[in-house]
Every structure is written in C-alpha cells, then in structure tokens.
mmCIF file as Biopython writes it, N, C-alpha, C and O atoms, coordinates in Angstrom:
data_model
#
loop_
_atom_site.group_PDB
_atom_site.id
_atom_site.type_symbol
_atom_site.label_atom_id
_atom_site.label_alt_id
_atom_site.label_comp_id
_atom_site.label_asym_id
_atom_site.label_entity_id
_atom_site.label_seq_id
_atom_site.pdbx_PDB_ins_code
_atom_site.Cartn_x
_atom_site.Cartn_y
_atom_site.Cartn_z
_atom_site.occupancy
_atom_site.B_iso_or_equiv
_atom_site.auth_seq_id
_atom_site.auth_asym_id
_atom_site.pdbx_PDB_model_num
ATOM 1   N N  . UNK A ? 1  ? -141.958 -14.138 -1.626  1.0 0.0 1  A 1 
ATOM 2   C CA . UNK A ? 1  ? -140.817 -13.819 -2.466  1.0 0.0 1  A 1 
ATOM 3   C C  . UNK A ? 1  ? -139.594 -13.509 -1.610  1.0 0.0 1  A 1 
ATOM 4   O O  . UNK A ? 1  ? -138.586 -13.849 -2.229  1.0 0.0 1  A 1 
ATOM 5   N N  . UNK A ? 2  ? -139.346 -13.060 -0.580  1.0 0.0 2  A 1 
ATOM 6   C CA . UNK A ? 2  ? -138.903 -12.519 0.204   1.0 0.0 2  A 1 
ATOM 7   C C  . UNK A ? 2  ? -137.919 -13.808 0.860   1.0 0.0 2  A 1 
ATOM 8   O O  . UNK A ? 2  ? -136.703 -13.938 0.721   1.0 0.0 2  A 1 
ATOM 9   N N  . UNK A ? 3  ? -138.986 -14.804 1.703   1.0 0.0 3  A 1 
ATOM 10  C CA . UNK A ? 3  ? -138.064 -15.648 1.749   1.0 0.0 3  A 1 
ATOM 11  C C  . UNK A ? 3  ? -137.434 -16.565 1.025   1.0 0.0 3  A 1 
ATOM 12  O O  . UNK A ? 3  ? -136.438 -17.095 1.518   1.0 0.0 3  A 1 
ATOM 13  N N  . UNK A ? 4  ? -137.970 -17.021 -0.561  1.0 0.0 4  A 1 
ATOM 14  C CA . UNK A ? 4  ? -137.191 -17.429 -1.411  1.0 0.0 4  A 1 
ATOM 15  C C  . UNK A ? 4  ? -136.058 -16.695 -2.064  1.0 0.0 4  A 1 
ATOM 16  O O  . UNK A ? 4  ? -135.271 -17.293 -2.797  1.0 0.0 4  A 1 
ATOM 17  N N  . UNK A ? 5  ? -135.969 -15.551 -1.841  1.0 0.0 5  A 1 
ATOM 18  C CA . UNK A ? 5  ? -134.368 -15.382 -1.783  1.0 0.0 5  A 1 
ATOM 19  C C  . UNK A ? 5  ? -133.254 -14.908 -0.949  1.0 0.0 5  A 1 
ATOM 20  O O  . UNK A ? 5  ? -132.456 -13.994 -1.155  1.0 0.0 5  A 1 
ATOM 21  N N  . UNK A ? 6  ? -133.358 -15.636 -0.071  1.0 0.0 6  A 1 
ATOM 22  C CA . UNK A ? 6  ? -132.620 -15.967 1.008   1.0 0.0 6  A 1 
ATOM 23  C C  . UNK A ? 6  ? -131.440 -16.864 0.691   1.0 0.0 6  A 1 
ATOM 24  O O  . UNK A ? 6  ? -130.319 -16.537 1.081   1.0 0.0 6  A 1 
ATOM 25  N N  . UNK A ? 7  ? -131.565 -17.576 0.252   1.0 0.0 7  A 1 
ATOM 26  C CA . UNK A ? 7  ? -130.679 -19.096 -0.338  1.0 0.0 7  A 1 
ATOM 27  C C  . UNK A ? 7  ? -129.718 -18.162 -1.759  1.0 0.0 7  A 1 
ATOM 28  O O  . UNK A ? 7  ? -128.498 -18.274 -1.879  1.0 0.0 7  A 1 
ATOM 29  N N  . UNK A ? 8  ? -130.639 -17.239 -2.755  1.0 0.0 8  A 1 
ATOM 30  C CA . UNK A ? 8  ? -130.100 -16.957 -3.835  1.0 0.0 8  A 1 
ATOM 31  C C  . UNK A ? 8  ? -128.915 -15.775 -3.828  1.0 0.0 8  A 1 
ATOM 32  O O  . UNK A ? 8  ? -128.093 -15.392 -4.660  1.0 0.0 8  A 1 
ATOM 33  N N  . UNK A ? 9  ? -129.260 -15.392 -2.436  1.0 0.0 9  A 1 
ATOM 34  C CA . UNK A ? 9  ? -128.466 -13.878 -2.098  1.0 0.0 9  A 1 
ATOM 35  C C  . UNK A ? 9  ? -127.483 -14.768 -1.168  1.0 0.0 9  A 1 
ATOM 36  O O  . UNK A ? 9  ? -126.348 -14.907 -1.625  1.0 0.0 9  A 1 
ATOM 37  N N  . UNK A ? 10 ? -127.666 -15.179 -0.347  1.0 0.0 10 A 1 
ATOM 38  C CA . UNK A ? 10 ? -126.335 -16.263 0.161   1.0 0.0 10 A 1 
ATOM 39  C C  . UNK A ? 10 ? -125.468 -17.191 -0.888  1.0 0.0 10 A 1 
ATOM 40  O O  . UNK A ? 10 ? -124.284 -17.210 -0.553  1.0 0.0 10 A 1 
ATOM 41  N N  . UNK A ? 11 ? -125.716 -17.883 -1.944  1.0 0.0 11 A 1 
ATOM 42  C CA . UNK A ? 11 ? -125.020 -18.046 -2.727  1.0 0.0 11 A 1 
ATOM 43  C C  . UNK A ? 11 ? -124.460 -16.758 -4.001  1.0 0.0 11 A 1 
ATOM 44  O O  . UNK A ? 11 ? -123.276 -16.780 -4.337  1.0 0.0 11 A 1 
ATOM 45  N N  . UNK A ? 12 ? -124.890 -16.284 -4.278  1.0 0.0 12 A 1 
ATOM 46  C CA . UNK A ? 12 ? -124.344 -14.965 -4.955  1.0 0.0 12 A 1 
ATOM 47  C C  . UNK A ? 12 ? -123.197 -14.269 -4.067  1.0 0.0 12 A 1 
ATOM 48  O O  . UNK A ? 12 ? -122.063 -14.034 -4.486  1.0 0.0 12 A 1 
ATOM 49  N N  . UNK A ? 13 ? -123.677 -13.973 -2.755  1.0 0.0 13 A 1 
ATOM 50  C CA . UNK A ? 13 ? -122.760 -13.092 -1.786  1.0 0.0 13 A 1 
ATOM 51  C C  . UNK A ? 13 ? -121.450 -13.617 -1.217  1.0 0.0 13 A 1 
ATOM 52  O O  . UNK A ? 13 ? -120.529 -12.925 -0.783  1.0 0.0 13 A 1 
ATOM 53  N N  . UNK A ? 14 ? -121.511 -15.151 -1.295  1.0 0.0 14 A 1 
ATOM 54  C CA . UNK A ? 14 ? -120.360 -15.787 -1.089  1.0 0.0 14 A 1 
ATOM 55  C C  . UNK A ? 14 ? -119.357 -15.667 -2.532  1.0 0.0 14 A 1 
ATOM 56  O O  . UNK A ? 14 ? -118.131 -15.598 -2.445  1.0 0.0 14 A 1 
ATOM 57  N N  . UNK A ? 15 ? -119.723 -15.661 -3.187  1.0 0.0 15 A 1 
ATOM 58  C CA . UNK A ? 15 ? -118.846 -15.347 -4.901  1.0 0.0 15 A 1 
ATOM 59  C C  . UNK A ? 15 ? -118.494 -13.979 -5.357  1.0 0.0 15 A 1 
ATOM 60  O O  . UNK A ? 15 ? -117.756 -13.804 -6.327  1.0 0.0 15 A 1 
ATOM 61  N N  . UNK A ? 16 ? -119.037 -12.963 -4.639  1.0 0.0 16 A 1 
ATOM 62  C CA . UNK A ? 16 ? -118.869 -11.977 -5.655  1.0 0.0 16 A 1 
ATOM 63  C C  . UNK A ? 16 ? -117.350 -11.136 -5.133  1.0 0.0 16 A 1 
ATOM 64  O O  . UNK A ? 16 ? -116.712 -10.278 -5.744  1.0 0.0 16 A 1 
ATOM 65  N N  . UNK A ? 17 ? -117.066 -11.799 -3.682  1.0 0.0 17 A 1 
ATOM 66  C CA . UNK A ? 17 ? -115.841 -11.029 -3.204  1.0 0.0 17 A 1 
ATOM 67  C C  . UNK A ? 17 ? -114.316 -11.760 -4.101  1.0 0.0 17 A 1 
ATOM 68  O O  . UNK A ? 17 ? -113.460 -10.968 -4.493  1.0 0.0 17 A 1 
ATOM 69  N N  . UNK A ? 18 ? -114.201 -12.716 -4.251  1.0 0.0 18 A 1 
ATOM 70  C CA . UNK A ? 18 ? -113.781 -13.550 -5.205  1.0 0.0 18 A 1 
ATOM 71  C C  . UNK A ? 18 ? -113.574 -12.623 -6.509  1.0 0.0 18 A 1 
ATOM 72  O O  . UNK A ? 18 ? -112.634 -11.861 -6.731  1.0 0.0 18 A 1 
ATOM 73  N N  . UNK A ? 19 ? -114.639 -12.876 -7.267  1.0 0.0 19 A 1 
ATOM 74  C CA . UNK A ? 19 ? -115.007 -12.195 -8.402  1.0 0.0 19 A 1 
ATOM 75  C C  . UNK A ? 19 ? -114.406 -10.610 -8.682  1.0 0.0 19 A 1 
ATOM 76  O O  . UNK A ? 19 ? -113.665 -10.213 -9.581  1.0 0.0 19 A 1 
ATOM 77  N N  . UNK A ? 20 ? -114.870 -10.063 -7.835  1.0 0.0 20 A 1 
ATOM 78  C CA . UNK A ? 20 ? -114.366 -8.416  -7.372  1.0 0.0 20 A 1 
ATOM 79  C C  . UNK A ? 20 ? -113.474 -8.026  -7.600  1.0 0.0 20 A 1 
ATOM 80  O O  . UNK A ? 20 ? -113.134 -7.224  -8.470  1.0 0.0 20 A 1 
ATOM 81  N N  . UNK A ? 21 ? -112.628 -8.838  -6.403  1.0 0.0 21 A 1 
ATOM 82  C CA . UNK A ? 21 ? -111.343 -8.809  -6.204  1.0 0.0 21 A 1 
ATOM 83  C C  . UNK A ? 21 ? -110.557 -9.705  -6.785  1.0 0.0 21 A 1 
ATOM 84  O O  . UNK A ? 21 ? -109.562 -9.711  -6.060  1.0 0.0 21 A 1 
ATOM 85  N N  . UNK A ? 22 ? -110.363 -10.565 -7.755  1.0 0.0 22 A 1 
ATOM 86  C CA . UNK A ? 22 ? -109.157 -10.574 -8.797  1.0 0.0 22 A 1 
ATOM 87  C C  . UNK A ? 22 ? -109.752 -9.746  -9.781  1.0 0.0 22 A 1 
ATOM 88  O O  . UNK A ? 22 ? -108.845 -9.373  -10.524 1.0 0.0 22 A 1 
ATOM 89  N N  . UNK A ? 23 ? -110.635 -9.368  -10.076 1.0 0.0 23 A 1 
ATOM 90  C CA . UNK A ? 23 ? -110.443 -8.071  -11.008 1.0 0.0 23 A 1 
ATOM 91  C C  . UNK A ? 23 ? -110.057 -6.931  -10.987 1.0 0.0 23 A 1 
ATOM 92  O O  . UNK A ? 23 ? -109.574 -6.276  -11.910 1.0 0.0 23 A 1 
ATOM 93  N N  . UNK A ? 24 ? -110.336 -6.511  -9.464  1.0 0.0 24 A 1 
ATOM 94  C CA . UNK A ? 24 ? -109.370 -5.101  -9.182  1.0 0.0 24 A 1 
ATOM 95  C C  . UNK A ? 24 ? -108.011 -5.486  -9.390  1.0 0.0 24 A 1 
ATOM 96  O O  . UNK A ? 24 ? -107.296 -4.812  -10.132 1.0 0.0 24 A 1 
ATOM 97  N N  . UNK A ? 25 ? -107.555 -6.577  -8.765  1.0 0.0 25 A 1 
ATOM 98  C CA . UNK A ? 25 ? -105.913 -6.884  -8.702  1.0 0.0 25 A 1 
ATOM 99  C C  . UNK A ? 25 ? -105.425 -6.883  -10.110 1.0 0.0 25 A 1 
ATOM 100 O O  . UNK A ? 25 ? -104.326 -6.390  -10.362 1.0 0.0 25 A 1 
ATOM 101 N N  . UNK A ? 26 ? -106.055 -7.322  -10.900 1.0 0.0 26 A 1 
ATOM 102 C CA . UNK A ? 26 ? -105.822 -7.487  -12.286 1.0 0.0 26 A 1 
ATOM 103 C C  . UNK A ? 26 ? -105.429 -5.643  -13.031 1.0 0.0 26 A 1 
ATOM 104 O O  . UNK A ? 26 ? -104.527 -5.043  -13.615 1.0 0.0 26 A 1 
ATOM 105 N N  . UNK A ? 27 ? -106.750 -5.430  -12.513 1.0 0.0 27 A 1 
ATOM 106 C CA . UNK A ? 27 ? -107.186 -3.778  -13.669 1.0 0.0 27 A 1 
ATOM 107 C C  . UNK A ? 27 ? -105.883 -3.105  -12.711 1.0 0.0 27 A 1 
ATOM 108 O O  . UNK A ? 27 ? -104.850 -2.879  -13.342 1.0 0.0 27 A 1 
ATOM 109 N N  . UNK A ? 28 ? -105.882 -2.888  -11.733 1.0 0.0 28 A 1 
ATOM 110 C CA . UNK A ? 28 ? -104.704 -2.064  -11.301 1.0 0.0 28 A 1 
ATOM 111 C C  . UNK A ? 28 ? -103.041 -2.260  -11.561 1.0 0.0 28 A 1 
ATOM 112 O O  . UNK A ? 28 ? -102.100 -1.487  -11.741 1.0 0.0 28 A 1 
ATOM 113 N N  . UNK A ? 29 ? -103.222 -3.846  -11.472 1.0 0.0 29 A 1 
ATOM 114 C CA . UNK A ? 29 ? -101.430 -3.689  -12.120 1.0 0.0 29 A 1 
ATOM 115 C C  . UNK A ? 29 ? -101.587 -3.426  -13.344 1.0 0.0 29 A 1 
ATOM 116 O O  . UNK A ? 29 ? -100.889 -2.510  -13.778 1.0 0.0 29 A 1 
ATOM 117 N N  . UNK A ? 30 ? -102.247 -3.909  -14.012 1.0 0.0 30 A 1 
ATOM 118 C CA . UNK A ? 30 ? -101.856 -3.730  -15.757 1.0 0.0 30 A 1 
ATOM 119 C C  . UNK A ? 30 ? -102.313 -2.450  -16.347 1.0 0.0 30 A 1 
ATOM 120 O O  . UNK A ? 30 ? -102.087 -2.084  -17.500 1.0 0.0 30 A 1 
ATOM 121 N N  . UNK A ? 31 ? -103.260 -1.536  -15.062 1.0 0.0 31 A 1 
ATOM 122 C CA . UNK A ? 31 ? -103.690 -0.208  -15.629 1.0 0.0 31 A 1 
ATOM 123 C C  . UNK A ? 31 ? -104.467 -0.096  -16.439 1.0 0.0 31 A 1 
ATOM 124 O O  . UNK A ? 31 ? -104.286 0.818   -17.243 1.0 0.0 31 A 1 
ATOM 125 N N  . UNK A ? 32 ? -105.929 -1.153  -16.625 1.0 0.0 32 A 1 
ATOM 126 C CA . UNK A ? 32 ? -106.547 -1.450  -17.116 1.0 0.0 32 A 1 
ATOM 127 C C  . UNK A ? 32 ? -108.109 -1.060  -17.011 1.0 0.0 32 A 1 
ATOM 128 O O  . UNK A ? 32 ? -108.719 -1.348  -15.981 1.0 0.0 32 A 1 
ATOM 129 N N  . UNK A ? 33 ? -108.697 -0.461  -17.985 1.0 0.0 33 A 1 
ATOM 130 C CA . UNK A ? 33 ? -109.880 -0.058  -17.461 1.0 0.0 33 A 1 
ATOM 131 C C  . UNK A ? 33 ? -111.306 -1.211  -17.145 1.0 0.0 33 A 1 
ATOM 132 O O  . UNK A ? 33 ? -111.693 -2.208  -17.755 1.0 0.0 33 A 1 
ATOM 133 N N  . UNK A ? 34 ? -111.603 -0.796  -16.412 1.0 0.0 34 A 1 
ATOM 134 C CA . UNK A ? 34 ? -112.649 -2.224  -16.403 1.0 0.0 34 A 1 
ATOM 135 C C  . UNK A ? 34 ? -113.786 -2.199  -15.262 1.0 0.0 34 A 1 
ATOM 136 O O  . UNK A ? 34 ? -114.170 -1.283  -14.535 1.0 0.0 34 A 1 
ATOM 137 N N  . UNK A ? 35 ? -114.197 -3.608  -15.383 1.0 0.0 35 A 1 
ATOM 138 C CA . UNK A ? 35 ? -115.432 -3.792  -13.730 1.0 0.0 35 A 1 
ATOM 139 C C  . UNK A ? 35 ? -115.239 -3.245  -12.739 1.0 0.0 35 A 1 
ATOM 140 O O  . UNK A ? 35 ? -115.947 -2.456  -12.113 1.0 0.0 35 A 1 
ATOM 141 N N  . UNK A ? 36 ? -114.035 -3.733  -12.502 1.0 0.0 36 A 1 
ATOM 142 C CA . UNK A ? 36 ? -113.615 -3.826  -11.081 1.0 0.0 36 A 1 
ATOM 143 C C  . UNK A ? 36 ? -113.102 -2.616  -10.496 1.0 0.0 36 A 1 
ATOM 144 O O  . UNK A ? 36 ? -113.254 -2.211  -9.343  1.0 0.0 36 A 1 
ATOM 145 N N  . UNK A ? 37 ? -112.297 -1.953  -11.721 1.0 0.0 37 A 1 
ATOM 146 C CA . UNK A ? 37 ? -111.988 -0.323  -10.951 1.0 0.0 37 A 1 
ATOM 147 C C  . UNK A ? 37 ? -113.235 0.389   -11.337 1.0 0.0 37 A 1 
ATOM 148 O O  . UNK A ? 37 ? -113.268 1.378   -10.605 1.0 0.0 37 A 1 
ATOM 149 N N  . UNK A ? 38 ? -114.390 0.392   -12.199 1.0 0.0 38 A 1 
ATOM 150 C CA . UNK A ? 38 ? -115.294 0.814   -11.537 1.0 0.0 38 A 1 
ATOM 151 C C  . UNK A ? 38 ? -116.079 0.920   -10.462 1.0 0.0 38 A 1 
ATOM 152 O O  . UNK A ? 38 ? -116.670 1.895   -9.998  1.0 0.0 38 A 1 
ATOM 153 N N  . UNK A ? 39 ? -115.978 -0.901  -9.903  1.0 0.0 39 A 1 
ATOM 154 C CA . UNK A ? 39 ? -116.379 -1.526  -8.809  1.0 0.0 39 A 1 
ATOM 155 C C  . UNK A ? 39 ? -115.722 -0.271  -7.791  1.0 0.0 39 A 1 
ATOM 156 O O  . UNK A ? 39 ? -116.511 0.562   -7.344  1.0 0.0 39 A 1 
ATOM 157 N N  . UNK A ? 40 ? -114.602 -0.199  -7.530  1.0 0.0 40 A 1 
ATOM 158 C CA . UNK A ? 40 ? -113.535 0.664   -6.251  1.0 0.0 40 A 1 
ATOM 159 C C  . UNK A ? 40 ? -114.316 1.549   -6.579  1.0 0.0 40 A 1 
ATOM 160 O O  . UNK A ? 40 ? -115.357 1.375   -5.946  1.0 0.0 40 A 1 
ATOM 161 N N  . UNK A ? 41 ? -114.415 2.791   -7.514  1.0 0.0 41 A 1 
ATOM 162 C CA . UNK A ? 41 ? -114.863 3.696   -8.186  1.0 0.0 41 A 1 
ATOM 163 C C  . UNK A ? 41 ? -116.289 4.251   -7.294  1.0 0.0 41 A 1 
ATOM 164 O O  . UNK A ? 41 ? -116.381 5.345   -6.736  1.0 0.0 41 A 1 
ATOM 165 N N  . UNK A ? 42 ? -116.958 3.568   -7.321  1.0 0.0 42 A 1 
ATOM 166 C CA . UNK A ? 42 ? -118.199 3.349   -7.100  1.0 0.0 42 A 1 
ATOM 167 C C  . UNK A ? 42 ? -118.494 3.490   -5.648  1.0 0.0 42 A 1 
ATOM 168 O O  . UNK A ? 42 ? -119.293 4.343   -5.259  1.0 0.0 42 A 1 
ATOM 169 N N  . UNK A ? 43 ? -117.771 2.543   -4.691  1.0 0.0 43 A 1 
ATOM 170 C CA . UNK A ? 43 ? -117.897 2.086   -3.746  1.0 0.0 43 A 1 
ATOM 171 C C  . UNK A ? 43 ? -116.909 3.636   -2.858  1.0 0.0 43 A 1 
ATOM 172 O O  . UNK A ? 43 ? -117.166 3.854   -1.674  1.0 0.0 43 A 1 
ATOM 173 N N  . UNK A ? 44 ? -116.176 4.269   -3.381  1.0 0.0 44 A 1 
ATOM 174 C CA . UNK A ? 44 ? -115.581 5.388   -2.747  1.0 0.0 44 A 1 
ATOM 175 C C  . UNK A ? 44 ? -116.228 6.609   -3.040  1.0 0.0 44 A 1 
ATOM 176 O O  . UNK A ? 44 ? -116.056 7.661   -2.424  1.0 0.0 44 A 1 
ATOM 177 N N  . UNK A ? 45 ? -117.033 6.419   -4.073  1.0 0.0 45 A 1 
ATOM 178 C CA . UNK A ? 45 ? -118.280 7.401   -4.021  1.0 0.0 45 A 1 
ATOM 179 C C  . UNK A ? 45 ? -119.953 7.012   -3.835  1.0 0.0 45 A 1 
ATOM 180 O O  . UNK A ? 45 ? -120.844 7.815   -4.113  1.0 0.0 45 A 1 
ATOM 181 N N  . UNK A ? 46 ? -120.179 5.742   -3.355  1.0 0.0 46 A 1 
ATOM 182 C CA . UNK A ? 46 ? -121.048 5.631   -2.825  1.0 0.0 46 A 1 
ATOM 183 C C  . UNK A ? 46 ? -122.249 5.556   -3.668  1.0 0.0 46 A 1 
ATOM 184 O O  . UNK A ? 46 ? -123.365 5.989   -3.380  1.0 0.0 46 A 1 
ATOM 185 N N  . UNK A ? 47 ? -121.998 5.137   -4.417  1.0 0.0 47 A 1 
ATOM 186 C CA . UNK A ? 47 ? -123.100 4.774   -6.070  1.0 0.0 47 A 1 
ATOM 187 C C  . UNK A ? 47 ? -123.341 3.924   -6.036  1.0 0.0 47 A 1 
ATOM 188 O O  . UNK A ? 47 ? -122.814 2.963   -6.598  1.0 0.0 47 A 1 
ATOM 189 N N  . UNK A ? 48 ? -124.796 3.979   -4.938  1.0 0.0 48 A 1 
ATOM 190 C CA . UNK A ? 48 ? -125.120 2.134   -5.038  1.0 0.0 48 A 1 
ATOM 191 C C  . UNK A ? 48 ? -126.002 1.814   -6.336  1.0 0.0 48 A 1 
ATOM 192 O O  . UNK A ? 48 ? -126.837 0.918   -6.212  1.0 0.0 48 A 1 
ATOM 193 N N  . UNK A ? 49 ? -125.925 2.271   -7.200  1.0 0.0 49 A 1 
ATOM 194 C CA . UNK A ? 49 ? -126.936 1.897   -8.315  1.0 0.0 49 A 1 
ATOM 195 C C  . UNK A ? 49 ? -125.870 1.082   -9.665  1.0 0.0 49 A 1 
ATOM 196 O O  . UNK A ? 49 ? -126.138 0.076   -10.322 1.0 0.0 49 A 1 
ATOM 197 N N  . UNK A ? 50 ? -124.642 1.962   -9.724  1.0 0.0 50 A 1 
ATOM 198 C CA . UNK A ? 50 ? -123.948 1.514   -10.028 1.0 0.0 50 A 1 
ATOM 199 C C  . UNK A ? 50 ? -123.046 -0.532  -9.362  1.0 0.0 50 A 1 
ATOM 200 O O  . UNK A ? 50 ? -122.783 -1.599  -9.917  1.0 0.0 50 A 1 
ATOM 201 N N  . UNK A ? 51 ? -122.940 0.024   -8.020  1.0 0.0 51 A 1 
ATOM 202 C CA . UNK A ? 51 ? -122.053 -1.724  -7.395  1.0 0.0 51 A 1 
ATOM 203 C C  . UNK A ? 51 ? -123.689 -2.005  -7.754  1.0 0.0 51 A 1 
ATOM 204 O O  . UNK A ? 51 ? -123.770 -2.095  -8.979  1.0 0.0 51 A 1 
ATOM 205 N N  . UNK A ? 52 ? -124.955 -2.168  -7.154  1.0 0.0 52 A 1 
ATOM 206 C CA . UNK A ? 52 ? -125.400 -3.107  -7.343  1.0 0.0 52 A 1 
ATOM 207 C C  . UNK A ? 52 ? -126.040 -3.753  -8.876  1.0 0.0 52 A 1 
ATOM 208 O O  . UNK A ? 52 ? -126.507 -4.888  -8.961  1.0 0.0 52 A 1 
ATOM 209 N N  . UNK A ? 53 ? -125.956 -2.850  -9.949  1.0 0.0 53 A 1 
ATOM 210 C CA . UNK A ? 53 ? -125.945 -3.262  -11.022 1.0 0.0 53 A 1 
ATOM 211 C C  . UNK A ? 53 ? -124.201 -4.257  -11.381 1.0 0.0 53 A 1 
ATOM 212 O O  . UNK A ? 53 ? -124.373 -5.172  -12.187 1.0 0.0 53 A 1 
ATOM 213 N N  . UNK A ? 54 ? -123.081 -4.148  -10.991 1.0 0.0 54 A 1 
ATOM 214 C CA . UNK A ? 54 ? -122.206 -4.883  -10.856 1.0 0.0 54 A 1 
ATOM 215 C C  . UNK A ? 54 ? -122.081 -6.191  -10.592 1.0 0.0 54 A 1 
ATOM 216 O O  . UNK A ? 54 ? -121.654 -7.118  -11.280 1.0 0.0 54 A 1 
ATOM 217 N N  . UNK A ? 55 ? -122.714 -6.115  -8.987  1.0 0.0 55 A 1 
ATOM 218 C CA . UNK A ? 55 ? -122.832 -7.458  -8.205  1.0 0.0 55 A 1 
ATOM 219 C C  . UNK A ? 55 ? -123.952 -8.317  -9.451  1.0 0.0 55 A 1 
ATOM 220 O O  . UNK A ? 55 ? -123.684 -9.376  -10.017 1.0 0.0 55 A 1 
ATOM 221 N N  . UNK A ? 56 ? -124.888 -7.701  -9.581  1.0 0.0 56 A 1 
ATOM 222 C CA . UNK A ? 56 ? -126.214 -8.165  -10.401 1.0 0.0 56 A 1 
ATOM 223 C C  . UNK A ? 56 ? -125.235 -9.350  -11.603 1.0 0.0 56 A 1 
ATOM 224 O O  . UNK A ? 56 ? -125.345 -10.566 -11.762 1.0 0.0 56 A 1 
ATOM 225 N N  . UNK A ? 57 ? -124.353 -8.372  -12.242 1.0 0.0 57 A 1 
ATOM 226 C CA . UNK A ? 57 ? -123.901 -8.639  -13.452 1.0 0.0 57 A 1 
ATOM 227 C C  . UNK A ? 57 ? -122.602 -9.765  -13.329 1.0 0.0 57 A 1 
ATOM 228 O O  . UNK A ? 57 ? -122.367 -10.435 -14.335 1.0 0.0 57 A 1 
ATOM 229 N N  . UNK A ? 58 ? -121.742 -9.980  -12.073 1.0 0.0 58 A 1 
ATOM 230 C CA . UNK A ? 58 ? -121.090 -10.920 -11.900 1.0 0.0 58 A 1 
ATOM 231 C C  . UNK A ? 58 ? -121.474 -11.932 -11.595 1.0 0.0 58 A 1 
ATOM 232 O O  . UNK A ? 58 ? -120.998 -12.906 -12.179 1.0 0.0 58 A 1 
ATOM 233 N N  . UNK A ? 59 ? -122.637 -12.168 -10.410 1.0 0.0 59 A 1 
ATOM 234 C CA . UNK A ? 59 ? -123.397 -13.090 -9.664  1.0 0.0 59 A 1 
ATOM 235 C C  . UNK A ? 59 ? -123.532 -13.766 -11.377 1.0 0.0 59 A 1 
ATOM 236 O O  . UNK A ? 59 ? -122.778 -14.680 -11.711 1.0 0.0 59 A 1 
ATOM 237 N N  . UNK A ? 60 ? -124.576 -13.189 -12.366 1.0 0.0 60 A 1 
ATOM 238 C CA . UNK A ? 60 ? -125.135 -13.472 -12.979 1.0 0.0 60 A 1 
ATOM 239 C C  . UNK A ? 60 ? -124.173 -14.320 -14.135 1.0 0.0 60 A 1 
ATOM 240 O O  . UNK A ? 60 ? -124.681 -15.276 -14.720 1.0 0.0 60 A 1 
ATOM 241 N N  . UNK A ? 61 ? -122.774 -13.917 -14.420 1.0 0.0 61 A 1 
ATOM 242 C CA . UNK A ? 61 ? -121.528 -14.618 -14.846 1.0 0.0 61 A 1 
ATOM 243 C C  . UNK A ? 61 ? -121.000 -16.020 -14.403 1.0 0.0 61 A 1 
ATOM 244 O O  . UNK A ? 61 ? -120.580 -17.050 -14.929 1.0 0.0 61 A 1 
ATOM 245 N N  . UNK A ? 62 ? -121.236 -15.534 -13.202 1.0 0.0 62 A 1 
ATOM 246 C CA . UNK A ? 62 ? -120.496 -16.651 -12.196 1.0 0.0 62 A 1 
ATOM 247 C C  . UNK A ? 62 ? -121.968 -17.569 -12.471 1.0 0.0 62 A 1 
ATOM 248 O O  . UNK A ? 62 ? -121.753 -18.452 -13.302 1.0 0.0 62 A 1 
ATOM 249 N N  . UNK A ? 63 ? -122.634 -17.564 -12.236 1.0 0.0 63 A 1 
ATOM 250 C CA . UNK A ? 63 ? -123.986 -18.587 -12.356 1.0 0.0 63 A 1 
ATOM 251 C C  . UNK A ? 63 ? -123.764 -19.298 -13.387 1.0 0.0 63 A 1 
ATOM 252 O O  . UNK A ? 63 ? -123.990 -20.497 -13.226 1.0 0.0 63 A 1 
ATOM 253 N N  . UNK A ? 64 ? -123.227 -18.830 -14.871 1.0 0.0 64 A 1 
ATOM 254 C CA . UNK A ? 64 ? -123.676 -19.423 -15.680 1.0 0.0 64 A 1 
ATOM 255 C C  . UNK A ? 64 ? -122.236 -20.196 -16.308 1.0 0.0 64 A 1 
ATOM 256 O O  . UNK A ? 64 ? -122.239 -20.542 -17.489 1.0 0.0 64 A 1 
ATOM 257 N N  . UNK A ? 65 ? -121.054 -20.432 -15.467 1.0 0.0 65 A 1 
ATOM 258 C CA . UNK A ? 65 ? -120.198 -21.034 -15.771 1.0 0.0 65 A 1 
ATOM 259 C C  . UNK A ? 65 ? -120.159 -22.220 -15.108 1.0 0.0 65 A 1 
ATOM 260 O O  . UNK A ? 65 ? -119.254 -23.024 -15.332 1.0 0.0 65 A 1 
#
C-alpha cells in the first residue's frame, strides 16, 4: 500500500499549492470567510488535523474536474 501511493501523493501535492493559494488571495481581498483562510488559520496554529483534512478535500475537488 505504501508504495502505491507514491504516484497519488505526487500528483495531489503538485495541485494543492495552486488550489490553496488562489483561495487565500481571493478570501483576503474580498474579506471572505472560507477554505483557505482557514487553510492560513490552521497552518499558524499548527492543526494538522484540520490542513490535512483540507488538502484531503481539495486534492479530492481538483480530481474530479
């Protein structure tokens, strides 16, 4: 199992900075609550249960478009 997702975490990990980040850019000018300033949120307090339920949930967006 381990090495079959190798390939799935390299394609996910290349997308999610993308993803991330026009949503912060977005939620912060318009002052908007959302993913992505939770995403910041998260990541400045160190809640990895929170980003990685995030990443989980964009990867999983981005897949299916």
């Amino acid at each position: 199992m381990k090495n079959a997702l190798i390939p799935v975490v390299t394609m996910v990990g290349g997308g999610i900075p993308s993803l991330v980040g026009g949503s912060v850019i977005i939620e912060y000018i318009f002052n908007l609550p959302g993913m992505g300033r939770l995403m910041v949120d998260a990541l400045n307090e160190r809640d990895y249960p929170i980003i990685s339920a995030i990443n989980l949930i964009m990867g999983h967006h981005r897949h299916r478009q």
